[in-house]
C-alpha positions as CSV (number, residue, x, y, z in Angstrom):
1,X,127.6,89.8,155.1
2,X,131.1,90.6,153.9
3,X,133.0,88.1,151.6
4,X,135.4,85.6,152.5
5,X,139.0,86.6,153.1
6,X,140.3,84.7,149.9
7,X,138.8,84.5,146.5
8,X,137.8,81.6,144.0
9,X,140.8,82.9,142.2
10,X,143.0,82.6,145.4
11,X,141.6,79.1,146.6
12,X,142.4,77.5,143.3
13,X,146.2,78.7,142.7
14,X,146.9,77.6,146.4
15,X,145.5,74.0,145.7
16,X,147.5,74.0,142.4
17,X,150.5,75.3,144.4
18,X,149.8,72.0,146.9
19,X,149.3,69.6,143.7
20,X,152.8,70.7,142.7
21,X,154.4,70.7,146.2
22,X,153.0,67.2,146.6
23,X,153.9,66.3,142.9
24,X,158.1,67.0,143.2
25,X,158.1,65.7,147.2
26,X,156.7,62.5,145.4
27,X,159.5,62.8,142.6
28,X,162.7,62.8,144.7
29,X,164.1,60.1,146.4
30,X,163.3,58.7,149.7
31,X,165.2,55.7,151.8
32,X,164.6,53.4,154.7
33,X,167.5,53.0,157.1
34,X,167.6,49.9,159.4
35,X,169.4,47.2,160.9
36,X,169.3,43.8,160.5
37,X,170.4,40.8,162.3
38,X,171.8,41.2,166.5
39,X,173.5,44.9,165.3
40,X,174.2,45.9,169.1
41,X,173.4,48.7,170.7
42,X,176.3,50.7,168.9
43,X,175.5,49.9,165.4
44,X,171.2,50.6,166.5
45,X,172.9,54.2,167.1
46,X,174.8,54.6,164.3
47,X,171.5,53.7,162.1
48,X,169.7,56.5,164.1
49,X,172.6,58.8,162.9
50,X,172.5,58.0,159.4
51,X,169.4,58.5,159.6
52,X,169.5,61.8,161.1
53,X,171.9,62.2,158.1
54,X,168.9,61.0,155.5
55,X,166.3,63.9,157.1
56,X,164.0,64.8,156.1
57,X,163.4,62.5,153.1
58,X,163.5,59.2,155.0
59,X,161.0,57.3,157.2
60,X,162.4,59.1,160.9
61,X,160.2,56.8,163.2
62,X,160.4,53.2,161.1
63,X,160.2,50.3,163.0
64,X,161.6,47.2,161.3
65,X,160.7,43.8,164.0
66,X,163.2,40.9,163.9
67,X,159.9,38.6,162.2
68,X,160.0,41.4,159.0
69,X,161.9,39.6,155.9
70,X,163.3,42.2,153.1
71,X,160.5,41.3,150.8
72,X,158.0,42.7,153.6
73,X,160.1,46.1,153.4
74,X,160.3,46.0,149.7
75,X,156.7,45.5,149.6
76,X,156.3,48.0,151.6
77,X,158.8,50.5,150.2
78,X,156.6,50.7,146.9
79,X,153.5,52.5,147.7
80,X,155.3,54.6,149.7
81,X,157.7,55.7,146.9
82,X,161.1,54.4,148.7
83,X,163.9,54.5,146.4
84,X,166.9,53.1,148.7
85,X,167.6,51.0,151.7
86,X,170.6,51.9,154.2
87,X,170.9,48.2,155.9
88,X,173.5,47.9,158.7
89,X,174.6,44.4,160.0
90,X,176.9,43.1,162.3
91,X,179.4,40.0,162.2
92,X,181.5,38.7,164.8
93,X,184.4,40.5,162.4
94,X,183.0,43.2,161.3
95,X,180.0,46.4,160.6
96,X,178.3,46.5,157.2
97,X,176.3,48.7,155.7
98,X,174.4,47.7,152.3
99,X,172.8,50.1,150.0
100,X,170.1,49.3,147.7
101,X,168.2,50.6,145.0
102,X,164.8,50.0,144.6
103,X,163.5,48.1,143.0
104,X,165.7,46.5,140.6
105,X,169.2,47.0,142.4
106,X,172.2,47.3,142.5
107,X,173.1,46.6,145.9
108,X,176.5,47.8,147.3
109,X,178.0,45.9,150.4
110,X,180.3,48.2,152.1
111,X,182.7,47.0,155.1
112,X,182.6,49.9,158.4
113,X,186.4,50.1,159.4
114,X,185.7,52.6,161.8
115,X,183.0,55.1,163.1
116,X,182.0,57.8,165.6
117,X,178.7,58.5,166.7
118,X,176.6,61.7,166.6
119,X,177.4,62.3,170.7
120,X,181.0,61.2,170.3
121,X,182.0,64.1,168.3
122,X,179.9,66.8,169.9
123,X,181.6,66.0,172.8
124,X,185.0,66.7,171.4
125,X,184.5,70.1,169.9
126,X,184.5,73.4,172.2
127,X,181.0,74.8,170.2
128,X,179.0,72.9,167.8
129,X,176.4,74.4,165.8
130,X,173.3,72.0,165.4
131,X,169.3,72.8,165.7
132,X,166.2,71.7,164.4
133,X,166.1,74.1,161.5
134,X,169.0,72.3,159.3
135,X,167.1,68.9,158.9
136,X,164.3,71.0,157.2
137,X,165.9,70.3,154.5
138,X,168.0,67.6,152.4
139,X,171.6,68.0,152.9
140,X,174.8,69.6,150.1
141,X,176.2,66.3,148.4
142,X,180.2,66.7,147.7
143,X,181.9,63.8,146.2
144,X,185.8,64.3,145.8
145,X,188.4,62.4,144.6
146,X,185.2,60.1,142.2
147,X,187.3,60.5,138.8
148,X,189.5,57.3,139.1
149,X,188.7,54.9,136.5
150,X,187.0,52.3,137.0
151,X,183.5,51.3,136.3
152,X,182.8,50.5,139.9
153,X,184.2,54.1,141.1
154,X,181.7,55.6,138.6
155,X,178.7,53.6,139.8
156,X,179.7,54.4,143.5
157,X,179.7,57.8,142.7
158,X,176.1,57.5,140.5
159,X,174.2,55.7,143.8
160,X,175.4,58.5,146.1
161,X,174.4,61.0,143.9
162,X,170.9,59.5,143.3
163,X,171.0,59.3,147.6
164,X,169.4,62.9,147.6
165,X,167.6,65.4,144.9
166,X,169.6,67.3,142.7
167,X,170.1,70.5,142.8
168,X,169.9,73.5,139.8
169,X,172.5,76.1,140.6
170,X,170.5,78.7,139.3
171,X,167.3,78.6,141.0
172,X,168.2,77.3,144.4
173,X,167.5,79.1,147.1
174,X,170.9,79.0,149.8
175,X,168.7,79.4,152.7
176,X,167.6,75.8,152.1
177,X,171.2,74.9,152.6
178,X,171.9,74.3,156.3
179,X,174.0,71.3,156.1
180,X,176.9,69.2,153.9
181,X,177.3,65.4,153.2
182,X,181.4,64.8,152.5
183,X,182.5,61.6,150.8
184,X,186.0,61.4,149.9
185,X,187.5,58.7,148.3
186,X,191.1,57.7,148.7
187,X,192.6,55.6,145.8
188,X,195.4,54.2,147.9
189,X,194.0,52.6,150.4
190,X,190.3,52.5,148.6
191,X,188.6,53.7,151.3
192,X,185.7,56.3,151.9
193,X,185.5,59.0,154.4
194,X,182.0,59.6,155.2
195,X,181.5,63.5,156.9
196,X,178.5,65.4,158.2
197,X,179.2,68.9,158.4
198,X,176.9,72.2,159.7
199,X,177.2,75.4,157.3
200,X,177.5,78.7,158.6
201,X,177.7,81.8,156.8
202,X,179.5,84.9,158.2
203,X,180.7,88.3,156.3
204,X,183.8,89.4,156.4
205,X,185.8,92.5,156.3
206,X,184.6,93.7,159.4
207,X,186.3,94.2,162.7
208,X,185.3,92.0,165.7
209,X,184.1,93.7,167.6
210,X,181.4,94.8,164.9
211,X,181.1,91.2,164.0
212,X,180.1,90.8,167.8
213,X,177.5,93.8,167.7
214,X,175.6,91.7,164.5
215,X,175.4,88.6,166.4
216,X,172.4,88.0,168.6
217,X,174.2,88.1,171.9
218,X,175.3,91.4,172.2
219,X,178.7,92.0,174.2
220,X,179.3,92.9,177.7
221,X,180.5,96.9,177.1
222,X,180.6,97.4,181.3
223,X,184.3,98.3,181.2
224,X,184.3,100.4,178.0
225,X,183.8,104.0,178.0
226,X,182.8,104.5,175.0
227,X,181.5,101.8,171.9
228,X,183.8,103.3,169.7
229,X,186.8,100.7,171.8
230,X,184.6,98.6,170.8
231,X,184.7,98.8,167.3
232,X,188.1,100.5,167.1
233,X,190.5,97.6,169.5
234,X,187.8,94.6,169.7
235,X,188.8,94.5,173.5
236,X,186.4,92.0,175.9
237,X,186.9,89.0,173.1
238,X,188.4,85.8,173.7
239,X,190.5,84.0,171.6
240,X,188.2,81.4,170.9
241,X,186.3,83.7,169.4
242,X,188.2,84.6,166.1
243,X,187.9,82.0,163.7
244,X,190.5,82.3,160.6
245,X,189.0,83.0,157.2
246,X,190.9,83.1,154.3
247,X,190.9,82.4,149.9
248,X,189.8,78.4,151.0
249,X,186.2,80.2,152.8
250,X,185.6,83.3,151.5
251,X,183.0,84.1,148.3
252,X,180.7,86.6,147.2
253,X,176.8,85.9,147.9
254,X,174.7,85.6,145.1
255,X,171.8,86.2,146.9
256,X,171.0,87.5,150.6
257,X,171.6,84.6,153.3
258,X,169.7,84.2,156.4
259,X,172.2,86.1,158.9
260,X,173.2,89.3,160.3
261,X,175.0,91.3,157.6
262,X,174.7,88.7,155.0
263,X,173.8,90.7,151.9
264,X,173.7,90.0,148.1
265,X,177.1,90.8,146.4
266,X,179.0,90.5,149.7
267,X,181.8,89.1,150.8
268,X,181.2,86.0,153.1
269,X,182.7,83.1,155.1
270,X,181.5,79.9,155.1
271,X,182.2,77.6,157.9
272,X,182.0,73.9,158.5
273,X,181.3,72.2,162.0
274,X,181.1,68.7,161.9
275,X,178.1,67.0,163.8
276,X,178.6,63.4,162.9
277,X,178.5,60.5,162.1
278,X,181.7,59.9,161.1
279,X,182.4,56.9,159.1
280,X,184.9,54.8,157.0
281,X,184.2,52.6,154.3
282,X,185.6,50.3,152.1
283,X,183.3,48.9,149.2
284,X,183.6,44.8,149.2
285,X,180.9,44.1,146.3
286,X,178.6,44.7,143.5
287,X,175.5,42.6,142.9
288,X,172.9,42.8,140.6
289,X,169.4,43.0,141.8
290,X,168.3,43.8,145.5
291,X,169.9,41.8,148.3
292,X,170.5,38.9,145.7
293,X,172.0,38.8,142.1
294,X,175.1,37.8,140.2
295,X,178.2,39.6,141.7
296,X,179.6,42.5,139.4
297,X,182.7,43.1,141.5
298,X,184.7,42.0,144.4
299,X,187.4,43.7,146.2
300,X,188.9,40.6,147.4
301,X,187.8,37.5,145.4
302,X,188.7,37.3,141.5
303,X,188.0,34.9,139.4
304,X,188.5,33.8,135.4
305,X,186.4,34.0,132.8
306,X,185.8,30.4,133.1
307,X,184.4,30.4,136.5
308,X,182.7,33.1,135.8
309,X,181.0,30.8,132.8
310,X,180.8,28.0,135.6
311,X,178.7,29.7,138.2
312,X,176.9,31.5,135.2
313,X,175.9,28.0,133.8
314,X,175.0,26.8,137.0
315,X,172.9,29.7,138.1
316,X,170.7,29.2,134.4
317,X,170.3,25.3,134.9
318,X,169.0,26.3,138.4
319,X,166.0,28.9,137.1
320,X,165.4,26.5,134.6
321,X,164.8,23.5,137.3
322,X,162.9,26.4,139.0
323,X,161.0,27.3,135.6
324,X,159.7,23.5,135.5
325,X,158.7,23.0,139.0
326,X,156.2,25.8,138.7
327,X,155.2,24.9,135.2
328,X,154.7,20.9,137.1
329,X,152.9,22.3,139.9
330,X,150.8,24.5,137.7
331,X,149.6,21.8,135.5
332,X,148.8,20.0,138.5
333,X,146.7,22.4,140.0
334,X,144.9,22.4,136.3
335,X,144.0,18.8,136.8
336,X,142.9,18.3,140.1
337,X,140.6,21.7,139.3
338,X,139.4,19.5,135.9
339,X,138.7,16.2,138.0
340,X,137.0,18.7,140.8
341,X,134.7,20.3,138.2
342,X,133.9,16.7,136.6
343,X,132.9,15.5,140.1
344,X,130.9,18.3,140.1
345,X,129.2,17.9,137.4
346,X,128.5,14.3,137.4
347,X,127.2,15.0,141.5
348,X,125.0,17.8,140.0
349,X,123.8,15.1,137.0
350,X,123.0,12.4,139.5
351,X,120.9,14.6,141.9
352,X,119.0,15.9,138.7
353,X,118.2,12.1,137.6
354,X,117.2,11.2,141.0
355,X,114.6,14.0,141.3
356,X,113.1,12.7,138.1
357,X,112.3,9.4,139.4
358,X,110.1,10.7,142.2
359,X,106.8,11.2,141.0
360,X,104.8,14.2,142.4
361,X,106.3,16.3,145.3
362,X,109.5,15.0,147.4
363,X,107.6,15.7,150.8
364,X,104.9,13.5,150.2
365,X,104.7,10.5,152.2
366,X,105.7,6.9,151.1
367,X,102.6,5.3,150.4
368,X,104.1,2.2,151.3
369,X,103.3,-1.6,149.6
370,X,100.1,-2.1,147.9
371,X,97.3,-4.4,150.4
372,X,97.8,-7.8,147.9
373,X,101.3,-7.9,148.8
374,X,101.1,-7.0,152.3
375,X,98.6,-10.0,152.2
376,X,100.4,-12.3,150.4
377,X,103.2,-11.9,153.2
378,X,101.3,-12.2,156.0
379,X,99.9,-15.8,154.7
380,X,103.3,-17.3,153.9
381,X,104.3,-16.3,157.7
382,X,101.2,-17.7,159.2
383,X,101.7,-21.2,156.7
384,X,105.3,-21.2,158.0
385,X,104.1,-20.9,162.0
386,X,101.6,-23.3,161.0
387,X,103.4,-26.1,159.9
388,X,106.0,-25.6,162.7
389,X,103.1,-26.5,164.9
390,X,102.6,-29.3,163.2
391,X,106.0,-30.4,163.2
392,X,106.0,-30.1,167.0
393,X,103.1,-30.7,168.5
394,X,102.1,-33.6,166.2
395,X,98.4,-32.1,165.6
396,X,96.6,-29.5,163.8
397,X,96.4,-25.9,165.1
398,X,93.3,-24.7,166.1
399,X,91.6,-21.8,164.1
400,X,92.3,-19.2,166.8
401,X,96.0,-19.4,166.0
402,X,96.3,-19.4,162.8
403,X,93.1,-17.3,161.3
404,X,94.5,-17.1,158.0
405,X,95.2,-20.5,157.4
406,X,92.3,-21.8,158.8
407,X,89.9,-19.1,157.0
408,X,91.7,-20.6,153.8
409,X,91.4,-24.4,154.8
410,X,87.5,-23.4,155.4
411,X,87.1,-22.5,152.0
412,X,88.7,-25.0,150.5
413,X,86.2,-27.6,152.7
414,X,83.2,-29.5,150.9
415,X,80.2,-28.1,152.6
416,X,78.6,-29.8,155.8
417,X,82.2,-31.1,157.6
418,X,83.3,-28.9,160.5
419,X,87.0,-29.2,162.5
420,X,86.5,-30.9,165.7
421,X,87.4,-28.1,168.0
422,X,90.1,-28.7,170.8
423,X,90.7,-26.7,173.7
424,X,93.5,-24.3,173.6
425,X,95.4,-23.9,177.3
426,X,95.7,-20.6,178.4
427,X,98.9,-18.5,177.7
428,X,99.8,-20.7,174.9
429,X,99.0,-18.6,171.9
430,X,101.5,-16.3,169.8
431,X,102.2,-13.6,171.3
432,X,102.5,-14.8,174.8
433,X,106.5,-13.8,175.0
434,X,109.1,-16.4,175.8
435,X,106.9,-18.6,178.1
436,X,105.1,-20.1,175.3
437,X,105.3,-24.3,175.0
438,X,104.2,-26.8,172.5
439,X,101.0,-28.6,174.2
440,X,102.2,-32.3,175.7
441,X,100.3,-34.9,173.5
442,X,96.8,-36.2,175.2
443,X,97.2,-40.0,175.0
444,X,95.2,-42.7,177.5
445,X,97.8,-42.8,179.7
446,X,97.9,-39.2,180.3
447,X,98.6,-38.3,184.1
448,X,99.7,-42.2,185.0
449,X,102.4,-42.5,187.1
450,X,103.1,-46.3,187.5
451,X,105.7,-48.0,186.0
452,X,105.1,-49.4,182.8
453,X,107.7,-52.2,181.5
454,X,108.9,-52.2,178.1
455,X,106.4,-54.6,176.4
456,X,103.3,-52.7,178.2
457,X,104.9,-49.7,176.7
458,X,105.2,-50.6,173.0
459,X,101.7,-51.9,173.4
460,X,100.3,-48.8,174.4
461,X,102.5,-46.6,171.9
462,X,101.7,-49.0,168.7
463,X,105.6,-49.4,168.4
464,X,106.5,-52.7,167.0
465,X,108.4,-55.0,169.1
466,X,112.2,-56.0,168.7
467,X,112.9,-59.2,167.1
């Protein structure tokens, strides 16, 4: 069998040419671009142009729903190596945009006097140059007019700059260049003019009609007799065609551009056509942090030292408040975890002494009372019945009734004397239910029915007589 197409050799300097790739994607800056708040369907545009603007080091397809805070992107913006948010809002005045650097700020609030979308101003040229190959790459930053002084000017300048990767003049490659960012500032009326532009590069010196043979579309040479009109007059161009080039467009290629006649040490042309967005800003405020922090500037609200001193005081005495409610809440949770542990513990301590009262297994059955007690019980209930009898019925229970009492009247009985025995009447032992009834007292006059009078009575009772 024949050996693999690559070698070890090959294999392991294209997986360290990946490591590095991976290594400086990782190292430049990437950015979020969303709105927030009811933006509108303009303004949900406009952040799909910036966007477009941001290629390809931003997050293209990111979906931010109305429930997702800013900490939920900043916590998300982390492991994915996000260095900036591009935030657009809407008021009922006006459009903002806020950009942030993560993680520990600045934030700059800037107010959207006007824009024009991406479609807007495609529609108003004659020929626009725009295609999937320029957002391969990050787009040209140009800053003009960033030297006023002014420390806010300066740090305007340093968070655009830090937007995109920088560039070393001597070992970029020009092919990687497709497309230019413009931000212009104007000191009077301290506004920025935000500009997208495509790059084109032509060469020059050359007639037109050669220019139109190095293009891709070669001309319509029907009428001509020969190509040398061609070349010679330029005839079958329009006007439209001839673009002026001049000092302001015109250098010599260091390198070889992608491009028909393009070469190194050349003369070329370099064109601009703008594709939008097009934007105006005017910065309103500088805050410390991301989203929230003390103000650094304000266009349109100054104020003295001493309010400055004011809100500065007022902002410490409210971390400090903060400061103690955690430390409160913190020592609280420390004692209700100490009495949690102690209730623990003594549970634990009182199961333990509990286990070492039982003697033997736990699953053994309760043997219960000894038989003397049990014994002893049962007599004191049976004396109890007993003398209840008594107390009712007038007469002595019979032995049936109460066995116990009568076993222990038996042996406490001289020898030789026996208990007359007296019929017991059916159904009128214990355990008869609820129809049980005290026997009615057998006298001599049991079952008469006459009439007795009062003396006849007392006689036969043995009551004495009144007096």
């Amino acid at each position: 069998m024949g050996q693999s197409g690559r070698s070890r050799h090959q294999k392991r300097a294209r997986a360290q040419a990946q490591l590095r790739n991976l290594e400086a994607y990782a190292a430049q800056p990437h950015s979020f671009v969303f709105t927030r708040g009811r933006a509108g369907r303009s303004v949900q545009q406009l952040s799909l142009d910036v966007r477009r603007v941001m290629e390809p080091l931003t997050a293209t397809r990111l979906q931010v729903r109305k429930k997702n805070s800013l900490k939920d992107c900043v916590a998300v913006a982390g492991p994915l190596g996000v260095t900036h948010f591009l935030i657009l809002s809407k008021t009922d005045s006006s459009v903002y945009l806020k950009l942030m650097r993560l993680p520990g700020g600045p934030t700059l609030t800037f107010q959207i006097n006007k824009y024009t979308l991406v479609r807007d101003v495609i529609s108003s040229l004659r020929r626009h140059r725009m295609h999937e190959q320029q957002f391969n790459h990050p787009p040209l930053l140009v800053l003009n007019s960033f030297g006023v002084q002014g420390m806010h000017i300066k740090l305007m300048a340093t968070m655009f700059q830090n937007l995109f990767p920088s560039i070393n003049v001597h070992t970029v490659n020009l092919n990687t260049i497709k497309r230019c960012l413009l931000i212009n500032y104007n000191p009077d009326s301290q506004e920025l003019d935000f500009r997208h532009y495509s790059i084109k590069v032509v060469p020059v010196g050359a007639s037109r009609g050669m220019k139109k043979l190095l293009q891709e579309k070669f001309p319509n040479m029907s009428r001509l007799q020969d190509i040398s009109e061609l070349l010679a007059t330029g005839v079958a161009l329009s006007e439209s065609e001839v673009e002026p080039d001049g000092e302001h467009n015109i250098t010599e290629l260091p390198q070889a551009v992608a491009g028909r006649g393009n070469m190194q040490a050349q003369q070329s042309a370099v064109r601009l056509t703008e594709i939008g967005p097009r934007m105006t800003l005017q910065l309103v405020k500088i805050q410390e942090g991301v989203g929230n922090g003390n103000v650094l500037f304000h266009s349109f609200v100054h104020k003295t030292e001493a309010e400055l001193q004011a809100i500065l005081a007022a902002k410490e005495e409210k971390l400090r408040l903060k400061a103690q409610r955690q430390n409160q809440q913190a020592e609280n949770l420390q004692r209700k975890q100490e009495l949690r542990e102690a209730h623990k513990k003594k549970s634990l301590a009182g199961m333990k002494r509990a286990r070492a009262r039982t003697d033997g297994d736990s699953d053994a059955e309760d043997p219960g009372a000894p038989p003397e007690a049990v014994g002893a019980n049962q007599n004191e209930e049976d004396e109890d019945d007993a003398e209840y009898f008594r107390q009712a019925v007038g007469e002595e229970p019979d032995e049936d009734m109460f066995p116990r009492v009568g076993k222990r009247r038996r042996m406490g009985r001289p020898p030789g004397k026996k208990q007359r025995g007296k019929e017991q009447r059916p159904g009128s032992g214990r355990g008869q239910g609820g129809n049980w009834r005290p026997p009615k007292p057998k006298g001599r006059f049991q079952g008469v029915k006459t009439k007795l009078g009062p003396r006849v009575r007392r006689q036969a009772t043995g009551r004495p007589s009144r007096t």
